[in-house]
C-alpha positions as protocol buffer text, in pm:
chain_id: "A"
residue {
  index: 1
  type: UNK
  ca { x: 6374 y: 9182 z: 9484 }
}
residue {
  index: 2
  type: UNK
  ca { x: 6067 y: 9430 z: 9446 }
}
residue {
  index: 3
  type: UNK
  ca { x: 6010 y: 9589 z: 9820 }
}
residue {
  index: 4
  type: UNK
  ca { x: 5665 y: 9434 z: 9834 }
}
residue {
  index: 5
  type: UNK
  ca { x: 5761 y: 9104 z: 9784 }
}
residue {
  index: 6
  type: UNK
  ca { x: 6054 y: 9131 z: 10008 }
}
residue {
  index: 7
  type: UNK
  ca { x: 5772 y: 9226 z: 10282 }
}
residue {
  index: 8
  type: UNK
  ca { x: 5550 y: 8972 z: 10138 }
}
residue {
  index: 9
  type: UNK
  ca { x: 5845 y: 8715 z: 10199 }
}
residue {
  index: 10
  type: UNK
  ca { x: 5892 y: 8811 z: 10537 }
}
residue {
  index: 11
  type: UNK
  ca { x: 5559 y: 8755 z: 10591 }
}
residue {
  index: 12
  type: UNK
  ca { x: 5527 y: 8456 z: 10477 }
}
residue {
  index: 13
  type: UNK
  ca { x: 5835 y: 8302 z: 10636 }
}
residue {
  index: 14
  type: UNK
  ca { x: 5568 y: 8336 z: 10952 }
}
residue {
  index: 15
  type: UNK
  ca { x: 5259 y: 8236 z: 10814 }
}
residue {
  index: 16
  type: UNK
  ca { x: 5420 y: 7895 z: 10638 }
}
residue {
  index: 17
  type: UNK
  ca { x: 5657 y: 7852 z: 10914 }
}
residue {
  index: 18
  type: UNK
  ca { x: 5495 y: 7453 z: 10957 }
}
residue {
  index: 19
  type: UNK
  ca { x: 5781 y: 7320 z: 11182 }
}
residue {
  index: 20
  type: UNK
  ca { x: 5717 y: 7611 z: 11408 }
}
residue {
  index: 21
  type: UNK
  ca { x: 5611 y: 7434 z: 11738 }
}
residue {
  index: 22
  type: UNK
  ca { x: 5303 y: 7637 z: 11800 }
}
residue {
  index: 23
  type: UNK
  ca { x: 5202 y: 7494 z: 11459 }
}
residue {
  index: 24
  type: UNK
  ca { x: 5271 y: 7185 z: 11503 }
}
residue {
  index: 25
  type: UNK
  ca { x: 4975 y: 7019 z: 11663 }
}
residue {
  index: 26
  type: UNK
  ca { x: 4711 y: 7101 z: 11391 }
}
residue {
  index: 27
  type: UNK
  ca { x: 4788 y: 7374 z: 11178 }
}
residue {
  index: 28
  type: UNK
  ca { x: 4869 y: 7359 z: 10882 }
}
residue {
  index: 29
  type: UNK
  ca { x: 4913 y: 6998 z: 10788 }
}
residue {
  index: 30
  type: UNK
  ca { x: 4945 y: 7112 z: 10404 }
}
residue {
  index: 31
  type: UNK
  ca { x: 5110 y: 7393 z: 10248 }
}
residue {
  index: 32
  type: UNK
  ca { x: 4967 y: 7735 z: 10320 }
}
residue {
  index: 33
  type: UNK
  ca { x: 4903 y: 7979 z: 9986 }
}
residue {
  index: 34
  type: UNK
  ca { x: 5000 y: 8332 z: 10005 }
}
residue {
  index: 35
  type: UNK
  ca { x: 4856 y: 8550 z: 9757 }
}
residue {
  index: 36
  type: UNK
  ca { x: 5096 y: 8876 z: 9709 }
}
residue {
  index: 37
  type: UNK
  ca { x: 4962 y: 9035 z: 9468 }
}
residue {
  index: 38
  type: UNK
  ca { x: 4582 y: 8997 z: 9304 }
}
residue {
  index: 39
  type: UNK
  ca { x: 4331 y: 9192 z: 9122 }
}
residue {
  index: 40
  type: UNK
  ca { x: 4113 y: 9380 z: 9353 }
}
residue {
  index: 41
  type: UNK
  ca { x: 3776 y: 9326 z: 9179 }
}
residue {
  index: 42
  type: UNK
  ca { x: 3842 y: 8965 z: 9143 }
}
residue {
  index: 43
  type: UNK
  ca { x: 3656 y: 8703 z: 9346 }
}
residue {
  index: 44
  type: UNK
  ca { x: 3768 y: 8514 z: 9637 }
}
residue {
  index: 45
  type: UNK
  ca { x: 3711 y: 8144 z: 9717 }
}
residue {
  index: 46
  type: UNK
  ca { x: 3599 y: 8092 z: 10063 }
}
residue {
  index: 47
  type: UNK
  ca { x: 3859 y: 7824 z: 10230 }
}
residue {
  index: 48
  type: UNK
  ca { x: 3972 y: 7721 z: 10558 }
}
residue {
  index: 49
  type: UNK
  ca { x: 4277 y: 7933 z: 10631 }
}
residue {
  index: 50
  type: UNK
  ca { x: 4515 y: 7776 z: 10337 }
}
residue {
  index: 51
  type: UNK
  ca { x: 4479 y: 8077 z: 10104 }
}
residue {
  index: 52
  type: UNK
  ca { x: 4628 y: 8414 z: 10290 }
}
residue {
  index: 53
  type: UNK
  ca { x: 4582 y: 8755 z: 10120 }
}
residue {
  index: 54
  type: UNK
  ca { x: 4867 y: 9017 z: 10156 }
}
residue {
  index: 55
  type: UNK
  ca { x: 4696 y: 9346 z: 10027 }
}
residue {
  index: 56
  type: UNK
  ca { x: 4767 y: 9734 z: 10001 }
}
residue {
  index: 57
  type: UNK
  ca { x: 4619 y: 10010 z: 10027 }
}
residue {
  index: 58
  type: UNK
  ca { x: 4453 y: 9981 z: 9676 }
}
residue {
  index: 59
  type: UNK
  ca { x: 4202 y: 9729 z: 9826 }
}
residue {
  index: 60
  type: UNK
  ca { x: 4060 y: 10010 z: 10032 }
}
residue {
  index: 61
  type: UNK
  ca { x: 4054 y: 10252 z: 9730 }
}
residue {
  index: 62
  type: UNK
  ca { x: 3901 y: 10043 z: 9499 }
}
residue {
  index: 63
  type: UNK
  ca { x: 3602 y: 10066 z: 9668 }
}
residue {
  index: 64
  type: UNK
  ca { x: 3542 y: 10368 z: 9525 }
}
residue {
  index: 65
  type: UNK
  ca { x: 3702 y: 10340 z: 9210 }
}
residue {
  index: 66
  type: UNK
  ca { x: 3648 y: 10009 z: 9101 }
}
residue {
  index: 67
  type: UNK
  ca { x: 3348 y: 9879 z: 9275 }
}
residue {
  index: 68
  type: UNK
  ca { x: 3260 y: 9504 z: 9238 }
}
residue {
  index: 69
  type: UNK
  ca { x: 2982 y: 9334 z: 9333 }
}
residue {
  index: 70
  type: UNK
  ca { x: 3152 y: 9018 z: 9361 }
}
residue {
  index: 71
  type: UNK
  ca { x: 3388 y: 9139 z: 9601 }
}
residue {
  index: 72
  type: UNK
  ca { x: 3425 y: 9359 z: 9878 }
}
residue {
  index: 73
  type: UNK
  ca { x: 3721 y: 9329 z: 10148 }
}
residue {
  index: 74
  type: UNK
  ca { x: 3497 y: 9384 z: 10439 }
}
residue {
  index: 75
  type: UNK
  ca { x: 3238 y: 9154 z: 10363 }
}
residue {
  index: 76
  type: UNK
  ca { x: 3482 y: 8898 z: 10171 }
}
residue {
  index: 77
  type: UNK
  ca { x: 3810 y: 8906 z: 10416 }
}
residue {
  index: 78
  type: UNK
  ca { x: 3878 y: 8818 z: 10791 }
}
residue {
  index: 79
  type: UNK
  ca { x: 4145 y: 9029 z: 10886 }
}
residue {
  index: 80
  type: UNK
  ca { x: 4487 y: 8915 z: 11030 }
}
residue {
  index: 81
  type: UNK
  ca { x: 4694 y: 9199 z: 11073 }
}
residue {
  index: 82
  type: UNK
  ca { x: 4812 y: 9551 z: 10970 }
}
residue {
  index: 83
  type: UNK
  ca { x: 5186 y: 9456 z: 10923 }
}
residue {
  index: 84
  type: UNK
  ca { x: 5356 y: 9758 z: 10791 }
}
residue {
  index: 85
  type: UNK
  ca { x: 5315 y: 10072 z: 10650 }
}
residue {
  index: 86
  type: UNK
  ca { x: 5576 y: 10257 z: 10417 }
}
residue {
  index: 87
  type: UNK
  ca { x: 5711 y: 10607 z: 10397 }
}
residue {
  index: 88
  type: UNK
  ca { x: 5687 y: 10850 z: 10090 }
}
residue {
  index: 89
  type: UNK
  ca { x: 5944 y: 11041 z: 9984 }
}
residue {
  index: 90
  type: UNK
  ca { x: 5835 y: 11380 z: 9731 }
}
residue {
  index: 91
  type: UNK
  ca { x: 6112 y: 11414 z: 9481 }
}
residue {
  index: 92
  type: UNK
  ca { x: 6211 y: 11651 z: 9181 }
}
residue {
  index: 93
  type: UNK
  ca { x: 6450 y: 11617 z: 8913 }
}
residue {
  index: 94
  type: UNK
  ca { x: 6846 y: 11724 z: 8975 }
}
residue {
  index: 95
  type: UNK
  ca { x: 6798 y: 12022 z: 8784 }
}
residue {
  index: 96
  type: UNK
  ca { x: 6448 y: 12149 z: 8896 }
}
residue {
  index: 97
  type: UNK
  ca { x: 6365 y: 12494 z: 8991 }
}
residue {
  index: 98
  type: UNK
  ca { x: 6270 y: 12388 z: 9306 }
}
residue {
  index: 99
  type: UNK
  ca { x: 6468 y: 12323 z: 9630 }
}
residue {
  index: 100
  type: UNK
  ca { x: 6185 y: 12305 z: 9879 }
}
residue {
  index: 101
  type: UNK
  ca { x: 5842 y: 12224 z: 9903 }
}
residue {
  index: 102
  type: UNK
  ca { x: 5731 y: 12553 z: 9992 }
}
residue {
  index: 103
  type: UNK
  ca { x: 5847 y: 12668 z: 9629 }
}
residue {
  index: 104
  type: UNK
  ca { x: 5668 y: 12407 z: 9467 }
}
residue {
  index: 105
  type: UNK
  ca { x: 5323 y: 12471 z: 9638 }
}
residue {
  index: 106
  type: UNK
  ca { x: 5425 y: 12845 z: 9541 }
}
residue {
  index: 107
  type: UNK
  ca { x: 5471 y: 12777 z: 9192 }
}
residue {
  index: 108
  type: UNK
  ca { x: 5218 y: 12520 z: 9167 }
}
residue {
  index: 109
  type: UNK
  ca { x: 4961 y: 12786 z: 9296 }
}
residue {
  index: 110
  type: UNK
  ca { x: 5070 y: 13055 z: 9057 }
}
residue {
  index: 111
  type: UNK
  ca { x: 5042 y: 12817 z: 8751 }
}
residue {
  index: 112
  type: UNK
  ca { x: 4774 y: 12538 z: 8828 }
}
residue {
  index: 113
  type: UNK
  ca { x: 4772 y: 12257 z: 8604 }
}
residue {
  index: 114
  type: UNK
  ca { x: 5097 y: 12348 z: 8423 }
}
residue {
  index: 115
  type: UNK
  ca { x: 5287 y: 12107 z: 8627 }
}
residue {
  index: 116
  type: UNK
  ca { x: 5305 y: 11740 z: 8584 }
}
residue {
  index: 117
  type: UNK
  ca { x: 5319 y: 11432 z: 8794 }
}
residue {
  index: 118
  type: UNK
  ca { x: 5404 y: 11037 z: 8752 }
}
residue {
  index: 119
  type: UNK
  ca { x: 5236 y: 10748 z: 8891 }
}
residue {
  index: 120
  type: UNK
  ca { x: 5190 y: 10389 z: 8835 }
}
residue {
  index: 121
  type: UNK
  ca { x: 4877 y: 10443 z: 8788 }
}
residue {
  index: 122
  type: UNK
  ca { x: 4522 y: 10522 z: 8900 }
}
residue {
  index: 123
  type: UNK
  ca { x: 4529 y: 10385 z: 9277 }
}
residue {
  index: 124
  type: UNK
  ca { x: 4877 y: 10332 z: 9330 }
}
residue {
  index: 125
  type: UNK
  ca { x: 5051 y: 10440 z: 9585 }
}
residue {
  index: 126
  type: UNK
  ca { x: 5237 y: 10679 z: 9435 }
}
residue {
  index: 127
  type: UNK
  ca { x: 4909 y: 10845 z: 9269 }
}
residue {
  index: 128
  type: UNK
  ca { x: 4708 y: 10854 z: 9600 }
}
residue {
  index: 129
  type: UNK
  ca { x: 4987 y: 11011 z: 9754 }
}
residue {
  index: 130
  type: UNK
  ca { x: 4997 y: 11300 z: 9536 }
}
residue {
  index: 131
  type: UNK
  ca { x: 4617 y: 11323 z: 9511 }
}
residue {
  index: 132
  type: UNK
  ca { x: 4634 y: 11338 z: 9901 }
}
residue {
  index: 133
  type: UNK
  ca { x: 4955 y: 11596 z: 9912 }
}
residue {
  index: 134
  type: UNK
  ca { x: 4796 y: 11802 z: 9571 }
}
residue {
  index: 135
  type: UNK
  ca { x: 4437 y: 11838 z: 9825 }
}
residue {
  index: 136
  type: UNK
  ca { x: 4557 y: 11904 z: 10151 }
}
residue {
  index: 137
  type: UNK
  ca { x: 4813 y: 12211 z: 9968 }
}
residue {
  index: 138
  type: UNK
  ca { x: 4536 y: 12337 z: 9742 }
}
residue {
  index: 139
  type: UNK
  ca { x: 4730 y: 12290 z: 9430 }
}
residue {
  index: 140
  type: UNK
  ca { x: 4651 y: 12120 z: 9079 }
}
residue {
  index: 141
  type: UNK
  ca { x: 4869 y: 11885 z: 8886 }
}
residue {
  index: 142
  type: UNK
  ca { x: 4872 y: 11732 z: 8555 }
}
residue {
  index: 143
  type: UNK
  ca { x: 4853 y: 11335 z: 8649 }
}
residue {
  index: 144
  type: UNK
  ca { x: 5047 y: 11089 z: 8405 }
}
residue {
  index: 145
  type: UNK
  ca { x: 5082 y: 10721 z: 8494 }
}
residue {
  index: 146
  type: UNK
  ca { x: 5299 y: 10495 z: 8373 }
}
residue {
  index: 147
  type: UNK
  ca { x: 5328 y: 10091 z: 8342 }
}
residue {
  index: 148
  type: UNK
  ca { x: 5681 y: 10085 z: 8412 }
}
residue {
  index: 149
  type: UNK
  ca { x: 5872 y: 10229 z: 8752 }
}
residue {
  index: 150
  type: UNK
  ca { x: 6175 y: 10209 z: 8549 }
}
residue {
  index: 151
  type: UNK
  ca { x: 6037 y: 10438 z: 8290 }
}
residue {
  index: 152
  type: UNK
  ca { x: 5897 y: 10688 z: 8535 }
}
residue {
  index: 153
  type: UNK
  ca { x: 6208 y: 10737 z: 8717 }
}
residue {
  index: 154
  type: UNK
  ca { x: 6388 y: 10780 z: 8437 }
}
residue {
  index: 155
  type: UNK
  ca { x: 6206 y: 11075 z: 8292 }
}
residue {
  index: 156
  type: UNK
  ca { x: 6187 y: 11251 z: 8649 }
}
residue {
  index: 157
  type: UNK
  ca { x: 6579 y: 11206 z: 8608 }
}
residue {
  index: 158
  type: UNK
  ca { x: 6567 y: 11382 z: 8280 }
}
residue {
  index: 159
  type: UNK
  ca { x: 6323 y: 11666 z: 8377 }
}
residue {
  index: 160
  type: UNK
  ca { x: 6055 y: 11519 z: 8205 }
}
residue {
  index: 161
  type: UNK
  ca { x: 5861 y: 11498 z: 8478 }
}
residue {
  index: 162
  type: UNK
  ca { x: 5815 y: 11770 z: 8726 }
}
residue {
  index: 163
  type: UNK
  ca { x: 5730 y: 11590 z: 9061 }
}
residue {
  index: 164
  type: UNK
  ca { x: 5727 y: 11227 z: 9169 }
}
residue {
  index: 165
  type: UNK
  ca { x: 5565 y: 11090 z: 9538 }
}
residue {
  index: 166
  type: UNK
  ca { x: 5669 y: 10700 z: 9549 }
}
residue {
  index: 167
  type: UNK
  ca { x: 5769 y: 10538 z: 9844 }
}
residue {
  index: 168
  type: UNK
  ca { x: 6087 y: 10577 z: 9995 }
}
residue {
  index: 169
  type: UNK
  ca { x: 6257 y: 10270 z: 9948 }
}
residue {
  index: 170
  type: UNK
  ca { x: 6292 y: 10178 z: 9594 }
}
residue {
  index: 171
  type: UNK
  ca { x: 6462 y: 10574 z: 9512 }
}
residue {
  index: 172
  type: UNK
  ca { x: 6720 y: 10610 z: 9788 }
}
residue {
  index: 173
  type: UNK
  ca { x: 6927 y: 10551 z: 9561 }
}
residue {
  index: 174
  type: UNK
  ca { x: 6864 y: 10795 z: 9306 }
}
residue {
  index: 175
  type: UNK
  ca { x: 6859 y: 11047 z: 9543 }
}
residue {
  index: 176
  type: UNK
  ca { x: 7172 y: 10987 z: 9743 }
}
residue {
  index: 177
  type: UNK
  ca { x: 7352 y: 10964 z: 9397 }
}
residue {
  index: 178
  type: UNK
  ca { x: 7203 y: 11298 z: 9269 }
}
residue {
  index: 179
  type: UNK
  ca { x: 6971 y: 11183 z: 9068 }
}
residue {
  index: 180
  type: UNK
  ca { x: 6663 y: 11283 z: 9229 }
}
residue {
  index: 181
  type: UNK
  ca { x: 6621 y: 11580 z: 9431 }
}
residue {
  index: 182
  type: UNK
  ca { x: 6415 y: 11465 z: 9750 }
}
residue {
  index: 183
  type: UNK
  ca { x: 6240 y: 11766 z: 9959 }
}
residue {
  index: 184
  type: UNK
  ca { x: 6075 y: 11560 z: 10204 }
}
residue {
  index: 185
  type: UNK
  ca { x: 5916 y: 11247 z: 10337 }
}
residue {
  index: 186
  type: UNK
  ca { x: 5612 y: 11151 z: 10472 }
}
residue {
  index: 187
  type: UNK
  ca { x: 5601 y: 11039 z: 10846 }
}
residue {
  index: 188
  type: UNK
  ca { x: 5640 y: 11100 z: 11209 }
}
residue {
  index: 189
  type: UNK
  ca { x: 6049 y: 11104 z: 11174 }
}
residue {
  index: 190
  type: UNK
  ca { x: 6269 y: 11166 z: 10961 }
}
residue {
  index: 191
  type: UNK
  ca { x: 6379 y: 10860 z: 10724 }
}
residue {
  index: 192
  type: UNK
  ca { x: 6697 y: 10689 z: 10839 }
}
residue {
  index: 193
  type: UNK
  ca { x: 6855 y: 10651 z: 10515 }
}
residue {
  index: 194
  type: UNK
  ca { x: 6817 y: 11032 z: 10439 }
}
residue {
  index: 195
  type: UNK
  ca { x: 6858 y: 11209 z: 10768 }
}
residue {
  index: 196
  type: UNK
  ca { x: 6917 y: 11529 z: 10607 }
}
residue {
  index: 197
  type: UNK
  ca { x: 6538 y: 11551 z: 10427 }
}
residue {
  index: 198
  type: UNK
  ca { x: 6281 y: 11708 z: 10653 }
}
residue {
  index: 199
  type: UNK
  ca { x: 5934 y: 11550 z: 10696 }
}
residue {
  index: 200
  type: UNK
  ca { x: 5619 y: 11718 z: 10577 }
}
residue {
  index: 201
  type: UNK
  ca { x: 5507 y: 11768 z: 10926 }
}
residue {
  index: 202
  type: UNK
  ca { x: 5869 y: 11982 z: 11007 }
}
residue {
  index: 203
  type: UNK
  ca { x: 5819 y: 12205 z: 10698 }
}
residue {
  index: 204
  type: UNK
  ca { x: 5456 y: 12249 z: 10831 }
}
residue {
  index: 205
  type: UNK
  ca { x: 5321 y: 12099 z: 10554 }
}
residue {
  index: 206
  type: UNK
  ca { x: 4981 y: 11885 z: 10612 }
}
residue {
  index: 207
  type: UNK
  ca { x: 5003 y: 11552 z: 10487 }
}
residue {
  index: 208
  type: UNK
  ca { x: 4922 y: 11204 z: 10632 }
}
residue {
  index: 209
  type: UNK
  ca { x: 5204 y: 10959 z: 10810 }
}
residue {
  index: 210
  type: UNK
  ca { x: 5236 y: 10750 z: 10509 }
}
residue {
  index: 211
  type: UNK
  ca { x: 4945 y: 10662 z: 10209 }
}
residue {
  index: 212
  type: UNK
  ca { x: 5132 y: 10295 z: 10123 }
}
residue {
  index: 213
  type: UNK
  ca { x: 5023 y: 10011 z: 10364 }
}
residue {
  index: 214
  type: UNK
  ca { x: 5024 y: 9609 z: 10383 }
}
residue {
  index: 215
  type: UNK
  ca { x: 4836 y: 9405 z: 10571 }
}
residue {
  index: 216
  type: UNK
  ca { x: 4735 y: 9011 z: 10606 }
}
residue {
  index: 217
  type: UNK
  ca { x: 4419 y: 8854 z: 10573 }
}
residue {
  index: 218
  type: UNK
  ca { x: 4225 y: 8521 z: 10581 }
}
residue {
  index: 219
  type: UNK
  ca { x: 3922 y: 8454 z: 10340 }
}
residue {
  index: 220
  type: UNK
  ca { x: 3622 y: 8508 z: 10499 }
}
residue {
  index: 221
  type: UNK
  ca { x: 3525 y: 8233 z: 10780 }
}
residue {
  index: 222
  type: UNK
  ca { x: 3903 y: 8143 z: 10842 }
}
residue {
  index: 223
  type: UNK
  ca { x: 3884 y: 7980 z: 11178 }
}
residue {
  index: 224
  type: UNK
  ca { x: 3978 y: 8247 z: 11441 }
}
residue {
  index: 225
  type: UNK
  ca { x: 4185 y: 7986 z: 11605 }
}
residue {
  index: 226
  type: UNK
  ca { x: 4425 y: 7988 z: 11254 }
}
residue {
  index: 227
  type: UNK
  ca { x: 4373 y: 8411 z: 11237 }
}
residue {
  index: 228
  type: UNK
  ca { x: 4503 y: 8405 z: 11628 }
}
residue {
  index: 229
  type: UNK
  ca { x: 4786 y: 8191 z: 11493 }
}
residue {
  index: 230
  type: UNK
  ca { x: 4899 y: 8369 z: 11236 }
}
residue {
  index: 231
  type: UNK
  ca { x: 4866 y: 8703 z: 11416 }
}
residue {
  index: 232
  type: UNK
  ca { x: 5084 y: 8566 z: 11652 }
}
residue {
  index: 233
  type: UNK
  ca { x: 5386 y: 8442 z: 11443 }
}
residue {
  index: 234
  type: UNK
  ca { x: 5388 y: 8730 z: 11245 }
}
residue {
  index: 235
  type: UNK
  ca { x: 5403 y: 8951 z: 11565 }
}
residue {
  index: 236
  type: UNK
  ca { x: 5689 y: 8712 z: 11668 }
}
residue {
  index: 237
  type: UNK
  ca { x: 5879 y: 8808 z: 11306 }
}
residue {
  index: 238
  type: UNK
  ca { x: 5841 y: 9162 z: 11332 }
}
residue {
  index: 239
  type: UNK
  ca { x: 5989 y: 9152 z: 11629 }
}
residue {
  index: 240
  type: UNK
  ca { x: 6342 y: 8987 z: 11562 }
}
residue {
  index: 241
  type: UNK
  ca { x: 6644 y: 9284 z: 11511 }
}
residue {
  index: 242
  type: UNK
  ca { x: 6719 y: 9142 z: 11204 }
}
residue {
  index: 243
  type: UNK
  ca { x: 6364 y: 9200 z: 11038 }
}
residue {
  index: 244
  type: UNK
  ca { x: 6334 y: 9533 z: 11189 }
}
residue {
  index: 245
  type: UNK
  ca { x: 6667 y: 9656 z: 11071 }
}
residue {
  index: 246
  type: UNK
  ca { x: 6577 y: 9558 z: 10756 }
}
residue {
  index: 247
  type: UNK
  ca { x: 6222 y: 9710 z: 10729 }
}
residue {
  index: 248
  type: UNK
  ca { x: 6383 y: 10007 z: 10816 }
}
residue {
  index: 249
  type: UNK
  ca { x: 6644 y: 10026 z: 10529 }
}
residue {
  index: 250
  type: UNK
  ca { x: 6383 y: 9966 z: 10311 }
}
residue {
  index: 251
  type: UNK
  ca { x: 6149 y: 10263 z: 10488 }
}
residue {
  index: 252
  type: UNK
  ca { x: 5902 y: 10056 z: 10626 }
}
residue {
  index: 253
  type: UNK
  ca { x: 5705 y: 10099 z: 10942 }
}
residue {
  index: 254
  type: UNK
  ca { x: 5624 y: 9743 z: 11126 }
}
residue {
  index: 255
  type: UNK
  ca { x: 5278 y: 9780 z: 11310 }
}
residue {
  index: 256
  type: UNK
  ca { x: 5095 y: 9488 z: 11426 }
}
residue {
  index: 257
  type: UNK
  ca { x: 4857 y: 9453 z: 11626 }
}
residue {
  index: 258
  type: UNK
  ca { x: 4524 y: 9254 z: 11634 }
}
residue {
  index: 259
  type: UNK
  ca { x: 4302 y: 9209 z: 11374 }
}
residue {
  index: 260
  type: UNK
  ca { x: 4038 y: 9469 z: 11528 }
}
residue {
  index: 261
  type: UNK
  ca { x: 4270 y: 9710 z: 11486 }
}
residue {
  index: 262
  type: UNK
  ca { x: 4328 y: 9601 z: 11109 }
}
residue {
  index: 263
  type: UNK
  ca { x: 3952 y: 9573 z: 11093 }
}
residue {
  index: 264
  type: UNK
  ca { x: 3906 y: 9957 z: 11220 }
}
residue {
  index: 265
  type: UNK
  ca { x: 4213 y: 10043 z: 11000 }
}
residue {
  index: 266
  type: UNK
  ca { x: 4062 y: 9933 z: 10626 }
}
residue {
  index: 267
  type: UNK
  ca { x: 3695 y: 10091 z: 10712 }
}
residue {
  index: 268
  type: UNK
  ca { x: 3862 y: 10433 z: 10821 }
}
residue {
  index: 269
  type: UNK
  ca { x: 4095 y: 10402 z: 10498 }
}
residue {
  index: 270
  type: UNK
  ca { x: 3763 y: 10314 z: 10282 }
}
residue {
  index: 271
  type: UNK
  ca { x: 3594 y: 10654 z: 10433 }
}
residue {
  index: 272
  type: UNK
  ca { x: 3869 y: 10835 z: 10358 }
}
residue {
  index: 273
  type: UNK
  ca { x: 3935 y: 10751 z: 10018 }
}
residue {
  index: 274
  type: UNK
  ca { x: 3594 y: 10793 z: 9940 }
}
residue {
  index: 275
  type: UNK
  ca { x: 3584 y: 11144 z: 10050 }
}
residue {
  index: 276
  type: UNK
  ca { x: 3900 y: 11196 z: 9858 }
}
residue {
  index: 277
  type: UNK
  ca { x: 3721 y: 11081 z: 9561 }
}
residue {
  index: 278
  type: UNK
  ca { x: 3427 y: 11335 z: 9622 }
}
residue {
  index: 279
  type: UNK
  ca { x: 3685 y: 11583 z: 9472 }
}
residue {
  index: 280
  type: UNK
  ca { x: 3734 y: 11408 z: 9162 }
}
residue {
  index: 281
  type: UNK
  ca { x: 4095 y: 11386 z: 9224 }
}
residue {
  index: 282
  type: UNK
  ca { x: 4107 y: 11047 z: 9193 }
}
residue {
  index: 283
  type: UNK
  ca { x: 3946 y: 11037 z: 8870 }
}
């Protein structure tokens, strides 16, 4: 199962949980839609609280790369919750040059452009976290995205590809099997599945906590009583041991909180990406 739709699952176990007793007196009396993944220029019915949205962080981006003006996720969503964010992990190939990040930036500097990249593509996580981590170390790197993960990781395996910034979870493998070379990860600690790779922050490296992030919203003019609701059983999830021991495996970061603080989170996100985009990085 993709990590995103594991989280998306999780999620929804909450948000469709209709023999919950809190639910049971009014909401929802029919089945409740979750919406994992969707185009972020598309348009968006306004309903009643029976269509949720589960977005990333490409919802704040594309408000600077893609702009619509049949949607925007301020104007368009009610937010629910900022439910998790994920860790990024900056890996080589097995047989690279490099064995620290301090090397790369060295080389990098020495030879701008000459090094390449993969992503998934413009916006994805993976590309926004390089464009943030090329920035902040003054370096330049040749972008190439990719339509398949699969295809990506296998030419970082064979050298192809010179560096690679995904999120954590879907490459511990790789690296614990030798595969990849990881030289750090992003975040406040150190990843529990590879205790032995520093964080940016440790090597003194600027960077942010982590550029992949999930969150829960409501079409706009969701009754607050049903946003309250949900807010609440999803709190209750991310709560149990099981769920958190698992979000961890998988190197996510469970958040919460109320939907101010969700609301505050995607307009700081939309600022910052926008400034990003002033360099042309993201272009």
């Amino acid at each position: 199962m993709r990590l995103r739709s594991w989280l998306g699952v999780m999620v929804a176990s909450a948000a469709l949980a209709v023999n919950a007793p809190a639910w049971a007196q009014s909401y929802p009396d029919r089945p409740v839609r979750l919406l994992i993944a969707f185009p972020g220029g598309g348009t968006i019915d306004t309903l009643d609280g029976y269509t949720l949205h589960f977005g990333a962080q490409t919802l704040a981006v594309n408000v600077t790369l893609q702009p619509s003006k049949e949607f925007d996720p301020v104007k368009d969503f009610d937010p629910i919750m900022l439910v998790a964010t994920a860790q990024d992990v900056l890996v080589v190939p097995p047989n690279s040059p490099f064995h620290s990040v301090k090397e790369l930036i060295d080389y990098a500097k020495a030879h701008p452009g000459e090094l390449n990249y993969a992503s998934l593509g413009t916006g994805t996580s993976g590309h926004l976290a390089t464009v943030m981590f090329s920035d902040l170390a003054g370096i330049k790197l040749q972008h190439v995205p990719y339509t398949s993960v699969s295809q990506a990781t296998t030419d970082v395996i064979s050298g192809r590809i010179a560096v690679f910034l995904p999120t954590l979870g879907g490459h511990i493998g790789n690296v614990t099997a030798g595969r990849m070379r990881a030289l750090a990860v992003s975040g406040r600690a150190r990843a529990a599945q590879l205790p032995d790779v520093p964080t940016f922050n440790e090597l003194g490296v600027k960077f942010v906590d982590e550029t992949s992030w999930y969150a829960l919203f409501a079409p706009k003019g969701t009754p607050k009583e049903i946003i309250a609701k949900v807010n609440a059983d999803v709190e209750r999830i991310l709560a149990m041991p099981d769920v958190k021991e698992k979000g961890l495996t998988l190197g996510y970061r469970f958040v919460g909180g109320s939907p101010e603080k969700l609301a505050a989170f995607l307009n700081n996100e939309i600022a910052k990406w926008a400034e990003v985009a002033q360099s042309a990085s993201l272009k």
